[in-house]
N, C-alpha and C positions, 0 to 999 in steps of 0.2 A: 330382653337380653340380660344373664345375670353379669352381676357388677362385677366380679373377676373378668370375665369374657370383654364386659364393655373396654376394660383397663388394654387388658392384651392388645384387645382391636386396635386400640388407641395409639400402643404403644409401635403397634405394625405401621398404621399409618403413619404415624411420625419417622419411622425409622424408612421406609422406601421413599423420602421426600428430598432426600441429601443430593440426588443429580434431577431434580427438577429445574433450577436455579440455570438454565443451559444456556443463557444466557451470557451470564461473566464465566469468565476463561480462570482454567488454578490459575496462571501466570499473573492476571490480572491482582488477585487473591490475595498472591504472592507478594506483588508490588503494593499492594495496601499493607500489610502487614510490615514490609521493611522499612515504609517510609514512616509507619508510626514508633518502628524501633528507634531510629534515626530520631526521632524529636524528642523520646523521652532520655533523663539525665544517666549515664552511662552507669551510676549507683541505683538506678531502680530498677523494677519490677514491674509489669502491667497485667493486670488478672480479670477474662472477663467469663461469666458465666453466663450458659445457657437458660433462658426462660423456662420458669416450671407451668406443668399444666394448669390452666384456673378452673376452679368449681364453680359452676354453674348453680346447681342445686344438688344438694346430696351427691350421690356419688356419679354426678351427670358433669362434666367437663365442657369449658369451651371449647371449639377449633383451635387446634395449636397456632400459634403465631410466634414467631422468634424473637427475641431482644433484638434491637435494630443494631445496636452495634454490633452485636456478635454476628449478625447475618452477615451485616457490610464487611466483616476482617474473615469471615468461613465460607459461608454462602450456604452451613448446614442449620433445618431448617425441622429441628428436633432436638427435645429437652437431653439433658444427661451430661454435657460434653462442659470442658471448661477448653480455654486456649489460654497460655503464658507468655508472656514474652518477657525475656532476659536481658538485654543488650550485654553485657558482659558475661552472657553464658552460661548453661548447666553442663557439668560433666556426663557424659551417659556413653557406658559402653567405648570410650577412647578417642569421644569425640565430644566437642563441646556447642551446645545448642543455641541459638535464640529464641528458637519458635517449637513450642511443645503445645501438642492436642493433646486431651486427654478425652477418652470417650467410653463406651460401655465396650466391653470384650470383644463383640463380635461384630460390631458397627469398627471398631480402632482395625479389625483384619480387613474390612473389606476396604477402608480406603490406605490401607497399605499395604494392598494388593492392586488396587489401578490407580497410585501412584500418584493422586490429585492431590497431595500433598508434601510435594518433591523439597519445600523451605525446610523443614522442619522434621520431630519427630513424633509419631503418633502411639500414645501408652493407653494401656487399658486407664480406665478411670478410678480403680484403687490406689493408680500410684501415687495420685495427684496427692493424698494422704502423705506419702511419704515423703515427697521431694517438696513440698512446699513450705515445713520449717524451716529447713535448708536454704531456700532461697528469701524467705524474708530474713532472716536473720544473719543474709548477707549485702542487704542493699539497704541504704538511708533511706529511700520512698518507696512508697508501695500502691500505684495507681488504680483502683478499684473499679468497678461497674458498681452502682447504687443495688442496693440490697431491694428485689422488688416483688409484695409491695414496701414501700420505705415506712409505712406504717398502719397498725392496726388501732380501729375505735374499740375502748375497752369502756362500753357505754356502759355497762354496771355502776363502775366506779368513776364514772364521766370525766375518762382523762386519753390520751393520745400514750401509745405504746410505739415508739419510733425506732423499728425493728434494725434502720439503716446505721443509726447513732449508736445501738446497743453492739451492733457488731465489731463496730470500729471501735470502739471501746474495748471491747474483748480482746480484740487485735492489739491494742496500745499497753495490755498487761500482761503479753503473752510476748511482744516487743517494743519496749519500753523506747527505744529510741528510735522507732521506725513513725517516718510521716506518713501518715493513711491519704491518699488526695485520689480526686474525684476524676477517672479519666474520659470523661465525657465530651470535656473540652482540648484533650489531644487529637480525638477522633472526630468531634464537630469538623476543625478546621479542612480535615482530610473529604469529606463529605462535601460541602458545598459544592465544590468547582466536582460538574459529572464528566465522566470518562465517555468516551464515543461509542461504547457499548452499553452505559450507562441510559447513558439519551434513548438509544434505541429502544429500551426496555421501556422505557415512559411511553417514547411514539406508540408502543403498543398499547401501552393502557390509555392514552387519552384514545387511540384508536377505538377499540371495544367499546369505552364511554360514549365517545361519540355517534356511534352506531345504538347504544342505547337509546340515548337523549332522541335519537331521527323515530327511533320506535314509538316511544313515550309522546311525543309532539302526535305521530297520526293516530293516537287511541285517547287525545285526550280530548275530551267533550263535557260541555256542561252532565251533570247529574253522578258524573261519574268520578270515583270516591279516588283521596289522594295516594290510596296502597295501590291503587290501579295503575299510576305513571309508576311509581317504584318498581313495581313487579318487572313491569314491560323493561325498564330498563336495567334492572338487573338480573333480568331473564337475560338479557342480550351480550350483556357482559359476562355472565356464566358459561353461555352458549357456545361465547370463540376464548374462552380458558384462562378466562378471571381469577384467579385465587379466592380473593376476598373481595368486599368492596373497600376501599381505603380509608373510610369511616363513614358513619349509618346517614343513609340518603335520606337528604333533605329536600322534602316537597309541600311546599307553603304553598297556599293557595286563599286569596282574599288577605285577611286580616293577618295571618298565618303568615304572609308573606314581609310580613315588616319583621319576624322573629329571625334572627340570625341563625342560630343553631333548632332549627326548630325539626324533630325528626318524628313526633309521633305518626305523622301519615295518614290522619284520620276523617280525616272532613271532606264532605261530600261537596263537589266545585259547582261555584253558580257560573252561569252567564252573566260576561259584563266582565268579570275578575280578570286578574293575573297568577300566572301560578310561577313561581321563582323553585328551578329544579336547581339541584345544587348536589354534584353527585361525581364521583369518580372509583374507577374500577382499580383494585391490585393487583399487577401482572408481574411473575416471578420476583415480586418482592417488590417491586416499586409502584409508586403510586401516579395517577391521576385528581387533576383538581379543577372539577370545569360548571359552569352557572348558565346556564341560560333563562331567561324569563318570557312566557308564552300570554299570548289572550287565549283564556279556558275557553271561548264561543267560538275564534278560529281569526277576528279583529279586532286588533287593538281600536280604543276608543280614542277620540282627539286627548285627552285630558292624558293618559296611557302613551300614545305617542310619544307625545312633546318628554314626558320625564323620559323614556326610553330614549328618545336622539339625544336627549341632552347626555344620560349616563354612559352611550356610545361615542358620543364623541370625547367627555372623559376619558375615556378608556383609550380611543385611538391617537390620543395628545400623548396620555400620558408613555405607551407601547416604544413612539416616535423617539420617544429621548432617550431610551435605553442604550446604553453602551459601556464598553469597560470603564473604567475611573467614577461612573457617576455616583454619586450619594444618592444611598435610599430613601434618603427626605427626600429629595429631588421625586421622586414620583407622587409623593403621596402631596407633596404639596402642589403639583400643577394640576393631578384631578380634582383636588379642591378646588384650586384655581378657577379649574373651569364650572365646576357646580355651584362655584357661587357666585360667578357672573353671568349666570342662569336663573341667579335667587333662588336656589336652593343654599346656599350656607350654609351648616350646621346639620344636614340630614345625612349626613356617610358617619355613623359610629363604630367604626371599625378601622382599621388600616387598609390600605390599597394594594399592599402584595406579601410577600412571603415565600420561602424557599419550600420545593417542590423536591423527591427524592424517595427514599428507601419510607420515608415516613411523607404525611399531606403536610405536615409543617415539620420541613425538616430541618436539621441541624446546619447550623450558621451561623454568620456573623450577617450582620446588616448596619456594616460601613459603608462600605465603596463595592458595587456591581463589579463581577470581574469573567472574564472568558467563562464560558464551560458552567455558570446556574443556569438551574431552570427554576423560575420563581414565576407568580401570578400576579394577576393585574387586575384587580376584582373592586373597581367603584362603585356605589350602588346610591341610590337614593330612598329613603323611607320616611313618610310622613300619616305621621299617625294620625288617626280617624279624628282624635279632639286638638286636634293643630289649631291655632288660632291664627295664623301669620299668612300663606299662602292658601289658594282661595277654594272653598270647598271641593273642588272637582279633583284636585289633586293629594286629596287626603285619602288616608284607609290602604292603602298598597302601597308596596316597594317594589324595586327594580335593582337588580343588581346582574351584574355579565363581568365573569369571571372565567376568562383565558391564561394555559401556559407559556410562557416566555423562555426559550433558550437567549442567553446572552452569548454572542459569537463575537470573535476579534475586528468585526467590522461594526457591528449593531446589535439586531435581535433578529428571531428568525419566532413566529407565532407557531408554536406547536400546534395549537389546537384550531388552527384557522382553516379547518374544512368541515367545522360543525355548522351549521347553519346561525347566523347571527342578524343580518340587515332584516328589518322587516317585512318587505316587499315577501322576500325567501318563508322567514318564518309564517306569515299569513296562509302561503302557497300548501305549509307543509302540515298546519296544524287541525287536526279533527280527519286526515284524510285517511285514516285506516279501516280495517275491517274488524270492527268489535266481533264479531260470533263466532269467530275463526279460532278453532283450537290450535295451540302453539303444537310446532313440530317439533320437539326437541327430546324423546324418546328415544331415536335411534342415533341423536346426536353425538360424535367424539369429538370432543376437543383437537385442539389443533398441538 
């Protein structure tokens, strides 16, 4: 394909993606947007831009993926576009605004034509030129989206080029008395607690995953190489209309499995191992975050066992206590709790949860648990091969099971509790598939 044509391609597909998103409702949209007007100071200005395409290699692009906050306050899911928010207003036309899109010509007619943007006003994207002296040099603050990337390596001269600082800079000599500040943290707050159409969007992506994960378990078998569980489960989640995966799946297996982020996918699985999938699907922009850990041969061994009941019931201790008002130490500390009155101690190097949402670690505060997160509960245990403390049989492999938590006005409600997880279940499920079998997903449409 030549590189004009790839560009074009590129630019089609991004642009037919804006009512993919059919999930959240404009009204919904709508109400994210007002309640962020509503917390910023009535002398400022909030400005977020849309993500630009990233180069892959030469003139080869990644899959577009949107700025999360611009998705979360638009739900359009393509470069080009900026959104402003005013609280004290733009004049336009005899009417005075808070919420101005700005977008490319003919993308600004079509959605002010079906009307999915009834808050506000939608302008080609050269106005934004014009009207945006105007508006900073009418407000004391000026709330920003981080310039991204925030910086480039200028290894020549072996020094950091911090393109995010250069800007604001620019900014501060072009308005001498405007505060530049970082509006990440206006729109964090808005974020945590999910909306009921929200959740549903997760339920669907840990859904997909889930059905992954059931795939990947019956095609895994000793010999067989760790792209082989990825594939299967990201075949699966493709299959019923995945977007993306929520970030690159990780499948350890043996030694592999003690590495936290470990995503090369390469090593061919013995008998006797464990293999720790760690894998979640993105569906219309929001994420899944889910772990389970398999015997590669189809039986956990005794030594395998015992750390797995131990990190399960971790896990189901810690689930137990979830409720509005509790402190997020409160979790992390009772799965310790419990691993270390198991004599494991000191083998979880990680945290025990985190907020779940538009991003796999998403935007939050982690005080006090409150209605409406959905956050994970993901203890694990790993003890490396040259341990000296606990007793040969339990060295060389980790274990980790990691589930979604809706926090509800009574307790918690387990998202993700129809993956298979006891091990009776997983024993039943693992190695039972039909390796020779060509996948069916040629004549496949999405849902």
């Amino acid at each position: 394909m030549r590189p004009r044509a790839r560009l074009l391609l590129a630019a089609f597909l991004a642009f037919t993606t804006l009512d993919a998103w059919s999930g959240i409702s404009p009204g919904e949209y709508a109400s994210r947007r007002a309640r962020l007007v509503a917390l910023a100071d009535t002398d400022a200005a909030i400005v977020f831009h849309a993500a630009d395409f990233r180069v892959r290699s030469g003139d080869v692009s990644y899959r577009y993926r949107q700025e999360s906050n611009f998705l979360y306050l638009t739900g359009i899911s393509e470069p080009g576009a900026t959104l402003l928010l005013v609280p004290h207003g733009v004049a336009l036309e005899g009417k005075r605004w808070q919420v101005l899109l700005f977008a490319a010509a003919a993308r600004a007619r079509e959605i002010r034509k079906t009307g999915s943007f009834q808050d506000g006003v939608v302008l080609d994207a050269g106005r934004f030129e014009d009207l945006f002296p105007s508006v900073a040099g009418s407000v004391r603050s000026l709330y920003v989206s981080g310039i991204d990337p925030a910086f480039l390596n200028d290894w020549l001269n072996n020094r950091a080029i911090f393109l995010d600082q250069e800007s604001r800079q620019r900014l501060r000599e072009k308005f001498p008395s405007l505060r530049i500040r970082n509006a990440g943290p206006l729109v964090a707050g808005l974020r945590e607690c999910k909306s009921p159409q929200e959740v549903e969007l997760i339920r669907s992506a840990i859904r997909v995953t889930g059905d992954g994960i059931r795939r990947a378990m019956a095609l895994c078998r000793p010999g067989a190489k760790e792209f082989e569980l990825q594939a299967a489960v990201e075949y699966e989640m493709f299959r019923q209309g995945a977007d993306y995966t929520s970030y690159p799946s990780i499948i350890g297996s043996g030694p592999n499995s003690l590495v936290l982020h470990y995503d090369e996918n390469r090593r061919e699985m013995r008998a006797g191992e464990v293999v720790v999938m760690d894998v979640g699907a993105e569906f219309e922009g929001y994420a899944a975050d889910v772990t389970r850990t398999i015997p590669v041969s189809g039986t956990f061994s005794d030594a395998e066992k015992k750390v797995y009941s131990i990190v399960l019931k971790a896990q189901e201790e810690t689930i137990r206590l979830i409720r509005p008002g509790l402190r997020w130490s409160a979790l992390d500390a009772k799965a310790r709790e419990v691993l270390a009155a198991a004599g494991f101690a000191g083998y979880m190097p990680h945290g025990v949860s985190h907020h779940v949402g538009i991003d796999v670690h998403d935007a939050g505060s982690y005080d006090t648990l409150r209605a409406g997160m959905v956050i994970t509960v993901e203890p694990g245990i790993y003890v490396p091969e040259n341990d000296t403390v606990v007793a040969p049989a339990y060295r060389g492999f980790g274990v980790r099971i990691e589930d979604d938590v809706l926090v509800t006005p009574e307790g918690s409600e387990v998202l993700s509790s129809g993956i298979p997880k006891d091990i009776g279940t997983l024993e039943t499920l693992v190695g039972k598939g039909k390796t020779d079998q060509a996948p069916k997903s040629s004549s496949h449409t999405p849902p």
